[in-house]
LUMVOPA-983696 format. One record per atom (N, C-alpha, C): z, x, y. Coordinates in steps of 0.1 Angstrom, whole numbers, padded with zeros to 4 digits, always signed. Each point is the difference from the previous one (the first is absolute). Example, Ala and Ser with C-alpha at 12.3 -4.5 7.8 and 13.67 -1.06 7.14 Angstrom:
REM LUMVOPA-983696
+0078+0132-0057+0000-0009+0012+0000+0009+0012-0007-0004+0011+0000+0009+0011+0008-0008+0011
This chain:
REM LUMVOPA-983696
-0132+0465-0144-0014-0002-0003-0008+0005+0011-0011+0007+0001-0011+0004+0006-0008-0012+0003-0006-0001+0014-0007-0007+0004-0012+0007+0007-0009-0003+0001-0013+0004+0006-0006-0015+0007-0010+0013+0010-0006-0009+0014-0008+0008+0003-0011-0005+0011-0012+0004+0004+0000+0001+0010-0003+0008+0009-0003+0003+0014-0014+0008+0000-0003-0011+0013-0015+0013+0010+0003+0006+0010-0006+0009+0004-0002+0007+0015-0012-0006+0005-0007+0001+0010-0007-0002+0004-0006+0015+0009-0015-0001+0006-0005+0008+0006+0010+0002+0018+0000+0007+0003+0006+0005+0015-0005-0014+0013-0014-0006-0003-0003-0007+0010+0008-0015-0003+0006-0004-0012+0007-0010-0002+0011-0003+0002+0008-0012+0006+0008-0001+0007+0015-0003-0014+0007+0012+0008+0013+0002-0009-0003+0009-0014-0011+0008-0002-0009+0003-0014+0014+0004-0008+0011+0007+0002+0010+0006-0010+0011-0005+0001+0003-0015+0008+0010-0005+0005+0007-0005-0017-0009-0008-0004+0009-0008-0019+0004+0015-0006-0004+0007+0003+0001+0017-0016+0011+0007+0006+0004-0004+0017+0013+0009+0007+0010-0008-0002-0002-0012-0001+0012-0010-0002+0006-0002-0013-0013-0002-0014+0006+0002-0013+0007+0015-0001-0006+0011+0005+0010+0011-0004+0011+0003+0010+0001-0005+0017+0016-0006+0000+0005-0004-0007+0000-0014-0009+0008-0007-0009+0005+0003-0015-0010+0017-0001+0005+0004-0015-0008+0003-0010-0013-0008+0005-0015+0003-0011-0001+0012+0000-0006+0005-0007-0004+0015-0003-0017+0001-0008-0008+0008+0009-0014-0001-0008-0003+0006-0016-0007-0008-0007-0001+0010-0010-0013-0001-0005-0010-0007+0009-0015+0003-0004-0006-0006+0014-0014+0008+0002-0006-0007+0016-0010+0002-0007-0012-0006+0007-0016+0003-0002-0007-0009+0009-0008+0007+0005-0013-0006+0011-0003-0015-0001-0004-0005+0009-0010-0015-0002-0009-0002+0010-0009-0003-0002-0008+0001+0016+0001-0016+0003+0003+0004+0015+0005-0010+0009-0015-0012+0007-0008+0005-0006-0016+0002+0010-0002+0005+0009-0014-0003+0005-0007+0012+0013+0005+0015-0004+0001+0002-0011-0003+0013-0007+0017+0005+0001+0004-0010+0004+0017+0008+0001+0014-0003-0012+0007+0012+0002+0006-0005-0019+0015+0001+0008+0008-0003-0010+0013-0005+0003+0006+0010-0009+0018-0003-0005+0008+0008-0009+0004-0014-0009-0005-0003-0010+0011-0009-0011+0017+0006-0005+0010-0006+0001+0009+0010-0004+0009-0008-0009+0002+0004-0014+0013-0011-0008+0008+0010+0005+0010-0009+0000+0014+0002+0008+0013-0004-0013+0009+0009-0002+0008-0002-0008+0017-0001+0002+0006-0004-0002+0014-0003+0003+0013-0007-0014+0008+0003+0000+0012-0001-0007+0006-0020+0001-0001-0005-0004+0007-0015+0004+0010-0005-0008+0010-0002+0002+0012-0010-0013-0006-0014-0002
């Protein structure tokens, strides 16, 4: 069965911004949709569903 999950990035000045999205795809996630969010102060982020194989 497929499972899905949600990951952000964050902008460059945030602390760890791509640390959760390098770790789910160490573990096997694979992306299969992203899209913008604004973070405020006019700065936007990456949303990403993340997809993977599970028994």
């Amino acid at each position: 069965m497929k499972k899905q999950c949600i990951v952000r990035t964050f902008p460059a000045n945030y602390t760890n911004p791509t640390a959760k999205l390098r770790e789910a795809l160490n573990q096997g996630w694979i992306v299969v949709f992203s899209t913008p969010f604004e973070c405020g102060d006019g700065k936007k982020g990456t949303e990403y569903i993340l997809e993977r194989e599970e028994d």
